[in-house]
C-alpha positions as CSV (number, residue, x, y, z in Angstrom):
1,X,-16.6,-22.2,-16.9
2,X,-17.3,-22.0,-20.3
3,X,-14.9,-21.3,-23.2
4,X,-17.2,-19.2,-24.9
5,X,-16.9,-16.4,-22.2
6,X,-12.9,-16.4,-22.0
7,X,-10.9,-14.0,-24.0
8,X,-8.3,-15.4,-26.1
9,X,-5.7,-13.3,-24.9
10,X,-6.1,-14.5,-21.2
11,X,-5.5,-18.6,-22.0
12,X,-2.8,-19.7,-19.9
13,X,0.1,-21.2,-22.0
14,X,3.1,-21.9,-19.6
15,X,3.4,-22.5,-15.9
16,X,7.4,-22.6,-14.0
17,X,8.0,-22.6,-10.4
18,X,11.3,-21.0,-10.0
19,X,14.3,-22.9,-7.9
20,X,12.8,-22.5,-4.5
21,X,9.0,-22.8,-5.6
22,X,8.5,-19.6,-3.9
23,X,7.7,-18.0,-7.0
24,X,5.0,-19.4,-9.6
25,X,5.3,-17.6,-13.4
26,X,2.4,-18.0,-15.8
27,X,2.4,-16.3,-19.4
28,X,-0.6,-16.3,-21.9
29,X,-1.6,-15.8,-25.5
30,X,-1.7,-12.5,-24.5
31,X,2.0,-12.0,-24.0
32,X,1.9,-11.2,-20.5
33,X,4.0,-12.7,-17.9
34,X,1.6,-13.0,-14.0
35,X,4.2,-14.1,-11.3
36,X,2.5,-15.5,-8.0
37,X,4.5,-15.2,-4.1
38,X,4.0,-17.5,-1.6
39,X,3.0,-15.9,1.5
40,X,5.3,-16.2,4.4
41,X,4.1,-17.8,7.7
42,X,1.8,-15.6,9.9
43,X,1.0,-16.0,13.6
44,X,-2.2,-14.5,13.3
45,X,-3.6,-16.8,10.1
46,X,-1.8,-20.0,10.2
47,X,-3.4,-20.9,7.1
48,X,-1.8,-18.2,5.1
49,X,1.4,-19.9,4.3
50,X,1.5,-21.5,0.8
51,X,-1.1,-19.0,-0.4
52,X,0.2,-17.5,-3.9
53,X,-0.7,-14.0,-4.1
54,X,0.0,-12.0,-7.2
55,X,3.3,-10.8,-7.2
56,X,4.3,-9.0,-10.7
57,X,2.6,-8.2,-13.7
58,X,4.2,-7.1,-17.0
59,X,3.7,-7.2,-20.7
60,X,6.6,-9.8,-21.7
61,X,5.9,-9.7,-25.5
62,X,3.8,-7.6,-28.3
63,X,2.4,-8.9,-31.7
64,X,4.9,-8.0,-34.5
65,X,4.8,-8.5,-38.1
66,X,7.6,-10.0,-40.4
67,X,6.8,-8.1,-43.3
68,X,9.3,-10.4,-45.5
69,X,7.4,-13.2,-45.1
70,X,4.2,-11.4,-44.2
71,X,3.4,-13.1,-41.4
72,X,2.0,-12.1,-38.0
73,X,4.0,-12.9,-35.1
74,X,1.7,-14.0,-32.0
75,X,2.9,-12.5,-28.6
76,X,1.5,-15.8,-27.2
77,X,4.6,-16.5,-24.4
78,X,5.3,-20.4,-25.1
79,X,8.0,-21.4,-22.3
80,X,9.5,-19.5,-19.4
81,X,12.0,-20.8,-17.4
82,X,13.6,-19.2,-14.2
83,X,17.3,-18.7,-13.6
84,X,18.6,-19.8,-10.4
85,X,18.9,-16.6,-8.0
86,X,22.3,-15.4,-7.5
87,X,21.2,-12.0,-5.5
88,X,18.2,-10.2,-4.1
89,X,16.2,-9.8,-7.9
90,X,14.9,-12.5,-9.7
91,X,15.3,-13.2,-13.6
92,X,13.6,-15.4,-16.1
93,X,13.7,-16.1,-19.8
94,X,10.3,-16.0,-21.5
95,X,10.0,-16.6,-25.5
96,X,7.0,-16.8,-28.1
97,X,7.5,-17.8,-31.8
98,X,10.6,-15.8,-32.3
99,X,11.9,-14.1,-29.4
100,X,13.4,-14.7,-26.2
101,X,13.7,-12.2,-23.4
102,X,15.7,-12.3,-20.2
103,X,13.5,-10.6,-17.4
104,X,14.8,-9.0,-13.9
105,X,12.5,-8.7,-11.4
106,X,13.2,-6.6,-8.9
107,X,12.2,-4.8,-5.4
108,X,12.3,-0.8,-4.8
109,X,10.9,0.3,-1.1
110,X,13.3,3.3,-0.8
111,X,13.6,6.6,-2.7
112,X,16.0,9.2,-2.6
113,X,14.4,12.6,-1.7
114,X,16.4,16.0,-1.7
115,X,18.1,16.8,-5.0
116,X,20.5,19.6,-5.0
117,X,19.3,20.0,-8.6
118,X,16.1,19.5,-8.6
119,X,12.8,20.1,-6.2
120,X,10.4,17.2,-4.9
121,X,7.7,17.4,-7.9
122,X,10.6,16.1,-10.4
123,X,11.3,20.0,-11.6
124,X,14.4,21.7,-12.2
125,X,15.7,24.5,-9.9
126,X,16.5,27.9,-10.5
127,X,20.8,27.6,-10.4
128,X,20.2,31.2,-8.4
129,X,17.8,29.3,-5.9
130,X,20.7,26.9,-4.7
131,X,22.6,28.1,-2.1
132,X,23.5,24.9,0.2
133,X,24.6,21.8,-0.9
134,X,22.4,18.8,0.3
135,X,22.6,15.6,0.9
136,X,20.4,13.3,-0.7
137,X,18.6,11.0,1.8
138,X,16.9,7.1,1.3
139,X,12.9,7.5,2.4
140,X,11.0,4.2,2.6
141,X,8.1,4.3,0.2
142,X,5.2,1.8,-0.7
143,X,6.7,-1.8,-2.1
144,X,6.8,-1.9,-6.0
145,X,7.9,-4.6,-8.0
146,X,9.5,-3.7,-11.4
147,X,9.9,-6.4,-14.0
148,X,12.8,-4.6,-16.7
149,X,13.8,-6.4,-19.9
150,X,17.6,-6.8,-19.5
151,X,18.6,-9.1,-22.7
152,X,16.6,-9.6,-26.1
153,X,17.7,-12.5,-28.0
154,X,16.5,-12.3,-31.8
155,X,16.3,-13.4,-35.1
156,X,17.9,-16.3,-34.6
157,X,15.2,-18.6,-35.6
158,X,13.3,-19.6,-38.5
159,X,10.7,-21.6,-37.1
160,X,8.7,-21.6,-34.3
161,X,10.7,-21.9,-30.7
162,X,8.5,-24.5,-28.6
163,X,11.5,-24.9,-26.0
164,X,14.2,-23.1,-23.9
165,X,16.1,-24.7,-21.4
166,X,18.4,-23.0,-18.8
167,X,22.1,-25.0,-18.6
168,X,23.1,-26.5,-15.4
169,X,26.2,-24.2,-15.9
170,X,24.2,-21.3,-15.4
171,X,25.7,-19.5,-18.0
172,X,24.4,-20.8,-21.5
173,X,20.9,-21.9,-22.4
174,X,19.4,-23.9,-25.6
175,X,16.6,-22.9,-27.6
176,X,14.6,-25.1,-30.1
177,X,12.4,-24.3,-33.0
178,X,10.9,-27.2,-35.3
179,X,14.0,-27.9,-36.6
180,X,17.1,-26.5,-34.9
181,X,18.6,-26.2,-31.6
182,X,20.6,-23.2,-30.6
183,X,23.2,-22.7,-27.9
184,X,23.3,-18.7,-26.5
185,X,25.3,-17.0,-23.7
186,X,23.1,-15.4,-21.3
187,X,25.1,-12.5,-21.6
188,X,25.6,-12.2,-25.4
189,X,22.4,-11.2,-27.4
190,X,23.9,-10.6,-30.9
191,X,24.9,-14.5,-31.9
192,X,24.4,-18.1,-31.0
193,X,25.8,-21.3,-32.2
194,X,23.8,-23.7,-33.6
195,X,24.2,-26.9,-32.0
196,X,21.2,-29.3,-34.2
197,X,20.0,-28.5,-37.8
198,X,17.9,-31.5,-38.8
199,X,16.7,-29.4,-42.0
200,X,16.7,-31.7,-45.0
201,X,18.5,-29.7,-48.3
202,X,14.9,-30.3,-49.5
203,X,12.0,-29.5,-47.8
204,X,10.1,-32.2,-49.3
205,X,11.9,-35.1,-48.1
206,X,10.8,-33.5,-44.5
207,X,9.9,-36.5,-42.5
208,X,10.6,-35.6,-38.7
209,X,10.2,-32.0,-36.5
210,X,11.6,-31.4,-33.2
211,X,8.4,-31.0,-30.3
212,X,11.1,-30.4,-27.2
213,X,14.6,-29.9,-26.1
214,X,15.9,-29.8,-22.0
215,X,19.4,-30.0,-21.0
216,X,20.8,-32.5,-18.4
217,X,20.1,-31.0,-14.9
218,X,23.6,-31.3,-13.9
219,X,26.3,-32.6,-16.6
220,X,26.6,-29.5,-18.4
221,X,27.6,-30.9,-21.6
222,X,24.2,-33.5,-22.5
223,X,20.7,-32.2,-23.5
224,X,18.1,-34.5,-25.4
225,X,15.5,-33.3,-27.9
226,X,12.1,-35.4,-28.7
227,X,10.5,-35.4,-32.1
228,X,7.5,-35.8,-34.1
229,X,8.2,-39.7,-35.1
230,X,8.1,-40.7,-30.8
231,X,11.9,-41.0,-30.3
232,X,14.2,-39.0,-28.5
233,X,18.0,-38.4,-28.9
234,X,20.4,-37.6,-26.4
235,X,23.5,-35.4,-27.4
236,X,27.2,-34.6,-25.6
237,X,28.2,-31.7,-27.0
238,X,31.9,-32.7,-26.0
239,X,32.1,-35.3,-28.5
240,X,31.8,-32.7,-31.6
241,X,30.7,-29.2,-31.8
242,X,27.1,-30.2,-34.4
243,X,25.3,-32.5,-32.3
244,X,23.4,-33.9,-35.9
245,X,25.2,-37.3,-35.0
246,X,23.3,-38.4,-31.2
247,X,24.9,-40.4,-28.6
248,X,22.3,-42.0,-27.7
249,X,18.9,-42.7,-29.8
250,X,15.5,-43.7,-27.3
251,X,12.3,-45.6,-29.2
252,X,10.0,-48.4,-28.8
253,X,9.5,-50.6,-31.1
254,X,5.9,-50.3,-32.2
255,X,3.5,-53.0,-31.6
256,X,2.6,-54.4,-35.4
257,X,-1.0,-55.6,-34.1
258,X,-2.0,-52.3,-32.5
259,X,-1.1,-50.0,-35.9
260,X,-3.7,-47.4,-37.3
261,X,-4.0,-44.7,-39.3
262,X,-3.2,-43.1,-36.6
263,X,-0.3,-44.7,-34.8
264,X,2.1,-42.1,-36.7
265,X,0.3,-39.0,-35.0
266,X,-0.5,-40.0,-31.8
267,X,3.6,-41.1,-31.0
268,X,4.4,-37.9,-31.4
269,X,6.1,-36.7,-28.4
270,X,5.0,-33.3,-26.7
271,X,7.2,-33.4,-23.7
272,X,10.6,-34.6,-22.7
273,X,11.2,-33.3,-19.2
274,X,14.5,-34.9,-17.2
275,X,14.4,-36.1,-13.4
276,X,16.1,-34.1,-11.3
277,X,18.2,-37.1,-10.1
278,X,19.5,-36.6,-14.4
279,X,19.0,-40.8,-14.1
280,X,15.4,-40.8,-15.8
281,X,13.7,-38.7,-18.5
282,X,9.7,-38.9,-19.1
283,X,8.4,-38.3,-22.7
284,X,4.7,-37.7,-23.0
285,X,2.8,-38.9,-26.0
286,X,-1.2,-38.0,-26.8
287,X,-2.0,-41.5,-25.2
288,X,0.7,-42.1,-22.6
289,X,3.3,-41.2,-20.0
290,X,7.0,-43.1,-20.6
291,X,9.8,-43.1,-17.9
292,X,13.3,-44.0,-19.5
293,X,16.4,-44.9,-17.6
294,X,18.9,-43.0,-19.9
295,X,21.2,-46.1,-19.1
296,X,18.9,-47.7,-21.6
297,X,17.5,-47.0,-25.0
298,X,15.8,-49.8,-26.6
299,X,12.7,-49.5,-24.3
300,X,11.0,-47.4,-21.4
301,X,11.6,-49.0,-18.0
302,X,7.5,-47.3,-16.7
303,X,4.6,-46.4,-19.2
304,X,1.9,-44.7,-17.6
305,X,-1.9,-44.8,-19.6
306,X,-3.6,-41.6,-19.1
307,X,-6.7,-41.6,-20.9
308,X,-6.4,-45.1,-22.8
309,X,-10.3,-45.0,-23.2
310,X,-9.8,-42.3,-25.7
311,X,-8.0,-44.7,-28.5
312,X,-11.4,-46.2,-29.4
313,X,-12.2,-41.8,-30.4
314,X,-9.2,-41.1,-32.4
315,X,-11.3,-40.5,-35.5
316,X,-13.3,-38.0,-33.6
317,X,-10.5,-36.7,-32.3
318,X,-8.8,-36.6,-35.4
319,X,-12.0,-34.6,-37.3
320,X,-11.7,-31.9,-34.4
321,X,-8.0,-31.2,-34.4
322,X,-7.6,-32.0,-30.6
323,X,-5.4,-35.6,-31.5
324,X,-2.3,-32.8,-32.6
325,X,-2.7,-30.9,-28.7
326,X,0.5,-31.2,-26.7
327,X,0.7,-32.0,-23.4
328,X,3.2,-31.2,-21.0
329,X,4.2,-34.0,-17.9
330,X,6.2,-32.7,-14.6
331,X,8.9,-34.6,-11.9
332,X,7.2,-33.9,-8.3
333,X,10.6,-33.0,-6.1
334,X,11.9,-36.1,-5.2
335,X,10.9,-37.9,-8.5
336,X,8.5,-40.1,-7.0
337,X,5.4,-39.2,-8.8
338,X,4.7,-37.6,-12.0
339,X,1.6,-35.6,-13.6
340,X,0.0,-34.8,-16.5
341,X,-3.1,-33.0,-18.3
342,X,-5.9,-34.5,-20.1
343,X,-9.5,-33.4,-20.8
344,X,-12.1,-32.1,-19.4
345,X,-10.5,-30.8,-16.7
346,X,-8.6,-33.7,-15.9
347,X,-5.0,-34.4,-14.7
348,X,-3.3,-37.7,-13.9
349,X,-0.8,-38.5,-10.7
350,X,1.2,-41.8,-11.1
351,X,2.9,-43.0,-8.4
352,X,6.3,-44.4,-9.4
353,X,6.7,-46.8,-6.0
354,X,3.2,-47.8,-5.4
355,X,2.2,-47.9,-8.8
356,X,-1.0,-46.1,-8.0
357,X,-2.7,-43.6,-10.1
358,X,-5.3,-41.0,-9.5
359,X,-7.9,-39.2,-11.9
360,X,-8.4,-35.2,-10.4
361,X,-10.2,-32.6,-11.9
362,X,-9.6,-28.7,-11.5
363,X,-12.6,-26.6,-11.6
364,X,-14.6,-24.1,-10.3
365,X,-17.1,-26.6,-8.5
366,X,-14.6,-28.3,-6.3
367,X,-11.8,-25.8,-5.8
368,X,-13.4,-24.4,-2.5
369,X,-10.8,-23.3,-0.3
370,X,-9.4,-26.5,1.8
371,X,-12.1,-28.9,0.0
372,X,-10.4,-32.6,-0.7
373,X,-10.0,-33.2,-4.3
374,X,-12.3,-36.5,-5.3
375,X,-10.8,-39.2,-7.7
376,X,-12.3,-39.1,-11.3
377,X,-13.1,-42.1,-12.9
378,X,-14.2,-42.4,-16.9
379,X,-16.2,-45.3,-18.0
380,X,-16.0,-46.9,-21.4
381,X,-19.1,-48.7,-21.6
382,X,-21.9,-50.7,-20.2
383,X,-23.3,-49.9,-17.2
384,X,-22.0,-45.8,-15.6
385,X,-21.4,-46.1,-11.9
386,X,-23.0,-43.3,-10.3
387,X,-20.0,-41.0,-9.9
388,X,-18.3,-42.1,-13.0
389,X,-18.3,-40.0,-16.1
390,X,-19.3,-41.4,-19.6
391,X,-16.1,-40.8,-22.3
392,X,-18.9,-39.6,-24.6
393,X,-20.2,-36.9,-22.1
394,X,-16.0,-35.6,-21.6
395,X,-15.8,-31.8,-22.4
396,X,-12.3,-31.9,-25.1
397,X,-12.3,-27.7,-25.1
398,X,-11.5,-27.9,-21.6
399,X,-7.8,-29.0,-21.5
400,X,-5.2,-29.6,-19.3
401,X,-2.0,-29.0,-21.1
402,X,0.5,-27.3,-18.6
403,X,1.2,-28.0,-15.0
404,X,3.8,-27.7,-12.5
405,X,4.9,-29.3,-9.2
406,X,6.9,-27.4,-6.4
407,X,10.4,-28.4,-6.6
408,X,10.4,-29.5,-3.1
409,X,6.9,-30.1,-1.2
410,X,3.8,-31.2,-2.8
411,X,2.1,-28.4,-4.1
412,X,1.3,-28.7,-7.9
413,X,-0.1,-25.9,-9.9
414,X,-2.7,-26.7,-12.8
415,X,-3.6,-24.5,-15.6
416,X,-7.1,-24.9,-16.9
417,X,-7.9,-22.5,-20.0
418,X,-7.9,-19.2,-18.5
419,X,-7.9,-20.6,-14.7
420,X,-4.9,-21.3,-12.4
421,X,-5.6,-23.6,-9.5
422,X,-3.0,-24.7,-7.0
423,X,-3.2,-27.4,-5.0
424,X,-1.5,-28.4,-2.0
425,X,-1.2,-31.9,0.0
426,X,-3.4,-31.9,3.0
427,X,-1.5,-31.2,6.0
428,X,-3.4,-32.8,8.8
């Protein structure tokens, strides 16, 4: 499908599966938040289960203007992340550039019916009229789903929030903008303690931003941000309340021969995203995939190519802005495999125990119901295979930057422009 038919407003820009992967959230640049249900099993179409079905739609976030710095604020939704479900609703956190929102999503299939007060059609009743008292009874009614804004979290930011990251203790949750990070109480919307200010006194001596921030998935005390220079810090916020000084400090030392003009850019890190073991984090750069053990800083124990063939087009790439696009990377369940976008359509699966890695594209031509997904390949020169693709013929409008795998089987969704495909494993 072609870019030039999509609206703006419908570009995916997140994808989350919630705890139990029964749930699938999207937002766009349009501010709206789609959540997807997974079908329950059915005797009658065995096929049916794992089928996402639209569950909830609701506007999460509106354009606003800042009118002291005269500056338009998108309503584009740029993370959401799912808090772990404690009774029968659902809620999330969903930000864009300045806000963050915590969402309930809840269930209503009953209605009361027989007011003393008041007659069927909503209107009042004459006091005369009422003679008996009644007794209001619960009526099953049609299924809705009701998506409420229960907390707003504002001005609390300066710059741009790329990240929010629920705490393991369920209670707090970070939030990071280009240069800060801020801790907040889920339950307390008026102030929140800022726990990272890397803001130099002068802006000009600005060398470094921060791309991402995640807490650890279980020690409630140690989160890790990522920045623009390709290293990554890791913090315990019981060893002093400002976190400025990190515990521990992840980069690899860059290979002299191999520096460009653009080495600088492309080590910028878009992604930091922690195992759910907490042993391992993954960093993505614009070339590569990186697995760290966190019990070692100096180098990454796995680096995964993804589209290596593309270092020989950074100039290109550099001319049409696509060398600054952030990708996003994902843990499958059990932290065997991880994934990640690339062009045209592409995404990459690396397989942490048998090495392996696959090429897979998501679009409209081989997303039949059922069909097998081929394997991709991209050749570099000399003589094109048959059912290879030339890197010269590769389609760079047509991204993959978010995906997301099922916290516990292996069904990944992939967001491709303004198209969400999910794919499961073949279950024979």
């Amino acid at each position: 499908m072609s870019n030039s038919g999509v609206s703006l407003a419908d570009i995916i820009s997140t994808v989350e599966f919630n705890y139990s992967g029964d749930l699938l959230a999207t937002g766009d640049k349009g501010g709206r938040v789609v959540i997807f249900q997974r079908e329950q099993e059915n005797k009658s179409r065995p096929h049916s289960r794992g089928e996402y079905n639209v569950y909830s739609t609701f506007q999460s976030h509106e354009p606003e203007f800042d009118y002291l710095k005269s500056l338009e604020i998108e309503e584009k939704i740029n993370k959401i992340r799912w808090l772990p479900q404690q009774n029968a609703a659902h809620f999330l956190l969903s930000t864009n550039d300045k806000t963050i929102k915590l969402w309930k999503i809840s269930e209503r299939d009953k209605r009361a019916e027989g007011y003393n007060l008041k007659d069927e059609d909503g209107r009042l009743r004459d006091p005369f009229r009422i003679t008996a008292l009644r007794v209001p009874k619960l009526k099953p009614m049609d299924l809705m789903v009701e998506a409420s804004p229960r907390r707003i979290f504002a001005n609390a930011h300066t710059y741009h929030i790329n990240s929010i990251s629920v705490n393991s203790d369920h209670e707090t949750y970070l939030s990071a903008d280009d240069l800060r990070i801020n801790l907040w109480h889920l339950e307390i919307t008026d102030r929140s303690f800022n726990i990272v200010d890397i803001k130099p006194v002068n802006m000009e001596e600005l060398t470094e931003v921060i791309t991402a921030a995640e807490f650890h998935p279980h020690q409630c005390n140690v989160f890790v941000y990522s920045s623009s220079k390709g290293t990554v810090r890791l913090c315990d916020m019981r060893s002093s309340a400002l976190c400025d000084r990190h515990s521990k400090f992840f980069e690899e030392p860059e290979d002299p021969s191999s520096r460009s003009f653009f080495s600088e850019i492309i080590s910028s890190i878009s992604d930091v995203k922690f195992s759910h073991s907490g042993r391992y984090m993954m960093t993505r750069d614009y070339l590569s995939v990186k697995v760290w053990d966190l019990n070692m800083e100096s180098r990454p124990v796995e680096t995964h190519q993804v589209h290596e063939y593309l270092r020989s087009k950074l100039c290109s790439l550099y001319e049409n802005d696509c060398i600054f696009d952030k990708f996003e990377c994902c843990w499958s369940g059990s932290d065997s495999a991880i994934m990640t976008g690339s062009y045209n359509n592409f995404f990459r699966m690396f397989d942490r125990n048998t090495r392996r890695d696959v090429t897979l594209e998501a679009s409209r031509e081989n997303s039949k119901p059922r069909a097998s997904l081929k394997p991709r390949k991209v050749c570099t020169g000399g003589k094109r295979k048959k059912d290879e693709i030339s890197v010269d013929s590769l389609d760079f409008n047509k991204k993959i930057l978010h995906t997301a795998w099922h916290p516990a089987e292996n069904i990944i969704a992939v967001a491709a422009t303004n198209n969400l495909y999910i794919f499961q494993d073949k279950v024979n």
